[in-house]
C-alpha positions as CSV (number, residue, x, y, z in Angstrom):
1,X,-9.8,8.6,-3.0
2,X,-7.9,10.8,-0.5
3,X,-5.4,12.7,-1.9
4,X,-5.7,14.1,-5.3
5,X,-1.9,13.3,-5.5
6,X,-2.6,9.6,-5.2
7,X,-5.1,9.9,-8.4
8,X,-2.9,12.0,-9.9
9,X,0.0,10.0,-9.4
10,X,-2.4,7.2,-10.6
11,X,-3.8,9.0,-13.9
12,X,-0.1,10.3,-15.1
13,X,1.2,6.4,-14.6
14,X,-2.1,5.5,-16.7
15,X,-1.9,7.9,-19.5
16,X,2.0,6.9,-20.0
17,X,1.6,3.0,-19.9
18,X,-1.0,3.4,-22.7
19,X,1.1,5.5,-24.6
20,X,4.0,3.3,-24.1
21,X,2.2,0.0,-24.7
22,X,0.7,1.1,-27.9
23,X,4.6,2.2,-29.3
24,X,5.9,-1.3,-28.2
25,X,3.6,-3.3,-29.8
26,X,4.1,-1.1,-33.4
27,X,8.0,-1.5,-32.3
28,X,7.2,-5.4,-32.0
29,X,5.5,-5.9,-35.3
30,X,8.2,-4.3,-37.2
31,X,10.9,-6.1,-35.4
32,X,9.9,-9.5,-34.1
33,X,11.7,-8.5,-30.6
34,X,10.2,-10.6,-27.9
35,X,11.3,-8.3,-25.5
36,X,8.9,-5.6,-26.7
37,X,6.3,-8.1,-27.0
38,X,6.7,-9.0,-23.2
39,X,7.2,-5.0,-22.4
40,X,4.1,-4.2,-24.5
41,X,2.1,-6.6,-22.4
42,X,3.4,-5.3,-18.9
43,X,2.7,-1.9,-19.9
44,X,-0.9,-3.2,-20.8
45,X,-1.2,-4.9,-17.8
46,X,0.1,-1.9,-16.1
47,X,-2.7,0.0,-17.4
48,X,-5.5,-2.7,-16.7
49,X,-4.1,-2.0,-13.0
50,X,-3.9,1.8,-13.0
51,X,-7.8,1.7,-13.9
52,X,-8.6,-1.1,-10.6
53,X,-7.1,1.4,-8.8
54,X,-9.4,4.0,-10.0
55,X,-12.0,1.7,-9.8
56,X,-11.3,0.7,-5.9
57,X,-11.3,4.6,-5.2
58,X,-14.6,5.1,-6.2
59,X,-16.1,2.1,-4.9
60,X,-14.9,3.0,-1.1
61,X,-16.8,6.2,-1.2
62,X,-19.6,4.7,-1.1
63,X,-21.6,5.4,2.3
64,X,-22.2,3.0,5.0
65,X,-25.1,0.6,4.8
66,X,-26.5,-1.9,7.5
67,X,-24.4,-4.6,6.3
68,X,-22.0,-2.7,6.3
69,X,-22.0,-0.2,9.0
70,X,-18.2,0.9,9.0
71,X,-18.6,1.9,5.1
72,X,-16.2,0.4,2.1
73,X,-12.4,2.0,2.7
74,X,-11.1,-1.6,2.6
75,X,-12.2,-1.9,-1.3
76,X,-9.0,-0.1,-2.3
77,X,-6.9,-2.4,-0.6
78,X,-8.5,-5.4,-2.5
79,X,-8.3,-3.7,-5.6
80,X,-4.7,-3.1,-4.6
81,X,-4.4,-6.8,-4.1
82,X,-5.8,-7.4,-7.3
83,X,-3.5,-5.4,-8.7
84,X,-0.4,-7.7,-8.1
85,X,-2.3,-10.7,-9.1
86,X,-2.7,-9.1,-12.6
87,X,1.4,-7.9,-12.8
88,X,1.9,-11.4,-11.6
89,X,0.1,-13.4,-14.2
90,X,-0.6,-11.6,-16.8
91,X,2.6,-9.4,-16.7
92,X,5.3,-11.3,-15.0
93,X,4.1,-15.0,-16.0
94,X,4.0,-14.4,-19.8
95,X,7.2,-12.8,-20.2
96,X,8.8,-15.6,-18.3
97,X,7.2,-17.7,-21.2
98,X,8.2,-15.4,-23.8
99,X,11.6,-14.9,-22.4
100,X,11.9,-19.4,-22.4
101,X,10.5,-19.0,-25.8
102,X,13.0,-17.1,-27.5
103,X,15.9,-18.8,-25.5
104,X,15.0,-21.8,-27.0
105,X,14.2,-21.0,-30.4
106,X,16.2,-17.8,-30.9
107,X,16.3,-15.5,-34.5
108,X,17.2,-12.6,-35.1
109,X,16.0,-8.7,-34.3
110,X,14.7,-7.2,-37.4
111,X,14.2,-3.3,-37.7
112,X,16.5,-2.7,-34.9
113,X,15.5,1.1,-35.0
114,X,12.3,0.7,-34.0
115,X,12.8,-1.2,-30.4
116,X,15.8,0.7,-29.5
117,X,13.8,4.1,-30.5
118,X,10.5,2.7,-28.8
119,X,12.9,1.9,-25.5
120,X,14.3,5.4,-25.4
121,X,10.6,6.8,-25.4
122,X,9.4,4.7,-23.0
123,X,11.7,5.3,-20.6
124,X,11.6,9.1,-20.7
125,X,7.3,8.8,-20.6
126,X,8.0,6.2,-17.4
127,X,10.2,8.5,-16.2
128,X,7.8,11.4,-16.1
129,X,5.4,9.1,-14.6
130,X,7.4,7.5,-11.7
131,X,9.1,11.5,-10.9
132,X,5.1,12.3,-10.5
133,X,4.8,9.0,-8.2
134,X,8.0,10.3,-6.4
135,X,6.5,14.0,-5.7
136,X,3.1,13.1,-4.5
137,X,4.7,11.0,-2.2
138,X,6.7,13.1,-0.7
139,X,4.2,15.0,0.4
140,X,2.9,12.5,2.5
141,X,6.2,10.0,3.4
142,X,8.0,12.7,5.7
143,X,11.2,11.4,7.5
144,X,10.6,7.8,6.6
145,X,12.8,6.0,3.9
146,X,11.1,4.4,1.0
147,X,11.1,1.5,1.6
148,X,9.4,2.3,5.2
149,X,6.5,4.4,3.1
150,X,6.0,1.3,1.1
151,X,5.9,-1.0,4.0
152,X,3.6,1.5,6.7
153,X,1.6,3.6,3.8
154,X,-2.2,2.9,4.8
155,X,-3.1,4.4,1.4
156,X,-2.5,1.7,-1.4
157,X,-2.2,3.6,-4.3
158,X,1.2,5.7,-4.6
159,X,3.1,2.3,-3.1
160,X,1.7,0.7,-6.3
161,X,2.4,3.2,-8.8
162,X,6.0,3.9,-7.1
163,X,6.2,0.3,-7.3
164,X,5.0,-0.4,-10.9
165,X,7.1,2.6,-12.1
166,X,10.1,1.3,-10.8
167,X,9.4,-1.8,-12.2
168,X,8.7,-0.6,-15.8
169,X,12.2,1.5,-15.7
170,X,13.9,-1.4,-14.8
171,X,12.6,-3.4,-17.1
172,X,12.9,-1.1,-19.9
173,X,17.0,-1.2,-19.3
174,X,16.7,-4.9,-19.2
175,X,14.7,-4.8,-23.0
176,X,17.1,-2.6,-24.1
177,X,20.0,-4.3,-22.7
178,X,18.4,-7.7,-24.2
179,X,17.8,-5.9,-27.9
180,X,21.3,-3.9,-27.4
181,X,22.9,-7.5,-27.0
182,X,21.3,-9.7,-29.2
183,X,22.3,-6.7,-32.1
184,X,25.7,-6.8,-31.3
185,X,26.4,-10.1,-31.1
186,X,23.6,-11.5,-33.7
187,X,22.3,-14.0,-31.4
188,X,18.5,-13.4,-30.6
189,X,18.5,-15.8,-26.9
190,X,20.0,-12.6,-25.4
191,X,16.5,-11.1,-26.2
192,X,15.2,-13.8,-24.8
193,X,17.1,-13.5,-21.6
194,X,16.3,-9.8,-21.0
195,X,12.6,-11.5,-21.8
196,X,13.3,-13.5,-18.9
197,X,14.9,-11.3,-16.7
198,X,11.7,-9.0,-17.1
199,X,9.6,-11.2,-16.1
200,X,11.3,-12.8,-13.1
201,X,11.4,-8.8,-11.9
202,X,7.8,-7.9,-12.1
203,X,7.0,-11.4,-10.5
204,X,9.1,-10.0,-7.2
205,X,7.2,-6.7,-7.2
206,X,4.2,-8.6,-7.8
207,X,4.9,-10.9,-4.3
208,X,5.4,-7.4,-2.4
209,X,2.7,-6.1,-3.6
210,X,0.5,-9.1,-2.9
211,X,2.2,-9.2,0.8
212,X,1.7,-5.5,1.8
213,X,-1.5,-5.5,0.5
214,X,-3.2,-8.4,2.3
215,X,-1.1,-7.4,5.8
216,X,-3.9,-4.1,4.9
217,X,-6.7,-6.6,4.3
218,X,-5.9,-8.3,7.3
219,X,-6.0,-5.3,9.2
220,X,-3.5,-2.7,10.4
221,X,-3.5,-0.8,13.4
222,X,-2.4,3.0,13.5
223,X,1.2,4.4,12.8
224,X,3.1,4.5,16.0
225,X,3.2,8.2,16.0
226,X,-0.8,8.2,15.7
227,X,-0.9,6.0,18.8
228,X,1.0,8.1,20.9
229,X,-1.6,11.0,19.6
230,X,-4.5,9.0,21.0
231,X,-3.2,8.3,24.6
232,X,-2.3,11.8,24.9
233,X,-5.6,12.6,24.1
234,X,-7.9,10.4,25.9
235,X,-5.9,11.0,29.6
236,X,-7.1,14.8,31.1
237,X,-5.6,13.6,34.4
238,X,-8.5,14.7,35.9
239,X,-11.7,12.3,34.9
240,X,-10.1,10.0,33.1
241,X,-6.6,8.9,35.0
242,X,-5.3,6.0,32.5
243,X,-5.3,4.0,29.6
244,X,-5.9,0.6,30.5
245,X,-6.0,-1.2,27.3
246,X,-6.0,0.0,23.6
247,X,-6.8,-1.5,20.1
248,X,-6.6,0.7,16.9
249,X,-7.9,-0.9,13.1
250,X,-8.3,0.9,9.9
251,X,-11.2,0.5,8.7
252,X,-9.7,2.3,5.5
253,X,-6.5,4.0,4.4
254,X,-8.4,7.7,6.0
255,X,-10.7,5.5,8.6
256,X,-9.6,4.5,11.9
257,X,-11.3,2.8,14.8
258,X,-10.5,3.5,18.2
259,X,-11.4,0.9,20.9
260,X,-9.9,1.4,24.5
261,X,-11.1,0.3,27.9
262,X,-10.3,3.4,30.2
263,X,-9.7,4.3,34.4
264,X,-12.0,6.5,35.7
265,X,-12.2,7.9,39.1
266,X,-14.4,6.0,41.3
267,X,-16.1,9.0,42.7
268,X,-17.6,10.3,39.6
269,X,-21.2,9.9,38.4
270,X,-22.0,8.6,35.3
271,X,-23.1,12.2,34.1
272,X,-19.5,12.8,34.7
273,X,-17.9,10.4,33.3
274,X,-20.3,10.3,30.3
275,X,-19.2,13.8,29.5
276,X,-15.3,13.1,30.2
277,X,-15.9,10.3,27.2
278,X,-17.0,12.8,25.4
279,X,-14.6,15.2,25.5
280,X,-12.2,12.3,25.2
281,X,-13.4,11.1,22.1
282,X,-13.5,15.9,20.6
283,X,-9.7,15.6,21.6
284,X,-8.7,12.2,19.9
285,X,-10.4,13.6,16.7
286,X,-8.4,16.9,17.1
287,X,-5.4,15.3,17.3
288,X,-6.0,12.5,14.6
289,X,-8.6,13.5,12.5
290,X,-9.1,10.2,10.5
291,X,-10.3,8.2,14.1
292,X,-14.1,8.1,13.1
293,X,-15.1,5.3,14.8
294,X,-14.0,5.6,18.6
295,X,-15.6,3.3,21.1
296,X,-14.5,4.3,24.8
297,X,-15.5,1.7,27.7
298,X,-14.9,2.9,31.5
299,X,-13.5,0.9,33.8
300,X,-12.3,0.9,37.6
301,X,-8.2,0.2,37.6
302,X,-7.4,-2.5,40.2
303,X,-3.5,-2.4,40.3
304,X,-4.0,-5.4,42.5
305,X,-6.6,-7.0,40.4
306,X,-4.5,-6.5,37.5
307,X,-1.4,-7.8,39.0
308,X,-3.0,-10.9,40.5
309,X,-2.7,-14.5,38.7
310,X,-0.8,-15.8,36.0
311,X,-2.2,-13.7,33.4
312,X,-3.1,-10.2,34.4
313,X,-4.5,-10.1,31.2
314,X,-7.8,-11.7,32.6
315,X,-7.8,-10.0,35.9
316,X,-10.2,-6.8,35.9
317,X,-9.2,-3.8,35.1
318,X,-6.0,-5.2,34.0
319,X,-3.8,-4.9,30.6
320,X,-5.3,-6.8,27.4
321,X,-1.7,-8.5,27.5
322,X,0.9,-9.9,30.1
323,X,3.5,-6.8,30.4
324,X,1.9,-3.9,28.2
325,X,1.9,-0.4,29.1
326,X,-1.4,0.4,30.3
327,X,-0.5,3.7,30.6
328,X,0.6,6.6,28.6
329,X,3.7,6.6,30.1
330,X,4.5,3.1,29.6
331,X,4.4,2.8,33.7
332,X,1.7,0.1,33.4
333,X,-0.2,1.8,36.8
């Protein structure tokens, strides 16, 4: 895995939860809450998915093979997506069952001590846990807001844990809003609707999760600001004059492929423009390190060629799409 914040981010959000889920399901026998039940379980859950995502780290470390010749950076995104199936079913799915449960056959909250006392601990040990989520990543989620990192962060893990700690401090108010209720007024449903409440919570996270991950799965190209990066680095002006066409994919969260189809001058020999691709291809990994795979094809630009027909798009030498900037410069020339 990448950054040793990630696991570490990852290990302090998996020590915590097992912690936490042990002390709710004491707090549970003593007191019959089915809030705790349902909290016990997420927090199991939780744990279940702070290991995939240890698990999913590993496993993309593992060197290319010929069936696999661009290596396994996509296995933490599946593990990722795996991730939000288990918070969905196993986490969000049985409190909702839980929560219905005790709505319709309420009783009472016995040993009140222990679930408030549980609650209390639990959120301090999530707290610690999501502050640790929060710091690693802001090492990494510079100017952009969080709800930008979570949507444009190649790396799954801190997005989960961010995610999954949220998640757990909001439900925790929710259980202890539930227990706090159904004390105070001696009716046991409002248990069951902080149950429910619970559960309808982690099965939202669970549906962003599942969506961010499998837009990764599906394949991403580069931050915009990584982009810009690239084109400034494959143009010297002198060999190679333009971009014609680019496509950029992560192959993993720190693996990026480069494909782009490039203008050369006409006048240069292939020596030359063999050795221009190759100084192309030193600069775009000074300027982006994590483009690996960079595959540069030269091309003649036609600006009449490329402006002829319909769809300059098929015309050589022309843009991959009707209007985009072939150029750095957006000039499209």
């Amino acid at each position: 895995m990448s950054a040793s914040g990630g696991t570490r981010a990852i290990v302090a959000a998996l020590a915590a939860n097992l912690a936490i889920a042990v002390a709710k399901f004491v707090a549970f026998l003593f007191s019959g809450s089915s809030s705790m039940l349902a909290e016990s379980v997420h927090s199991l859950a939780d744990s279940g998915n702070q290991g995939l995502l240890l698990v999913g780290g590993k496993k993309a470390q593992r060197e290319a093979t010929p069936q696999h010749p661009f290596g396994y950076g996509r296995e933490r995104y599946i593990y990722a997506f795996l991730v939000s199936i288990v918070l969905f079913s196993v986490g969000g799915m049985f409190a909702v069952y839980e929560g219905y449960e005790k709505i319709k056959h309420p009783h009472e909250i016995e040993a009140w001590y222990w679930p408030v006392g549980v609650l209390v601990f639990a959120i301090i040990a999530e707290g610690f846990s999501f502050r640790t989520a929060i710091a690693e990543s802001n090492l990494t989620r510079g100017k952009l807001s969080w709800t930008q990192f979570v949507r444009r962060a190649k790396a799954p893990e801190l997005p989960v844990v961010l995610l999954e700690d949220f998640g757990a401090l909001v439900g925790l108010i929710l259980a202890l809003g539930g227990v706090g209720l159904a004390l105070g007024t001696g009716n046991g449903v409002w248990d069951g609707i902080g149950t429910l409440c619970i559960g309808i919570l982690l099965i939202t996270i669970a549906i962003v999760l599942a969506a961010e991950t499998k837009s990764l799965l599906l394949g991403e190209a580069a931050g915009i600001e990584d982009v810009e990066k690239i084109k400034s680095a494959v143009v010297d002006g002198d060999t190679v004059t333009r971009i014609i066409h680019m496509r950029t994919l992560h192959l993993g969260p720190e693996e990026l492929l480069v494909a782009a189809k490039i203008a050369v001058r006409h006048d240069e020999s292939a020596a030359e423009v063999a050795a221009a691709i190759n100084a192309a291809e030193t600069r775009v990994r000074a300027a982006v390190p994590i483009a690996r795979v960079i595959y540069l094809e030269p091309d003649i630009y036609d600006e009449h060629a490329a402006a002829a027909g319909a769809d300059p798009a098929k015309a050589p030498g022309g843009p991959a799409h009707p209007g985009e900037p072939s150029a750095p410069d957006g000039s499209g020339h």
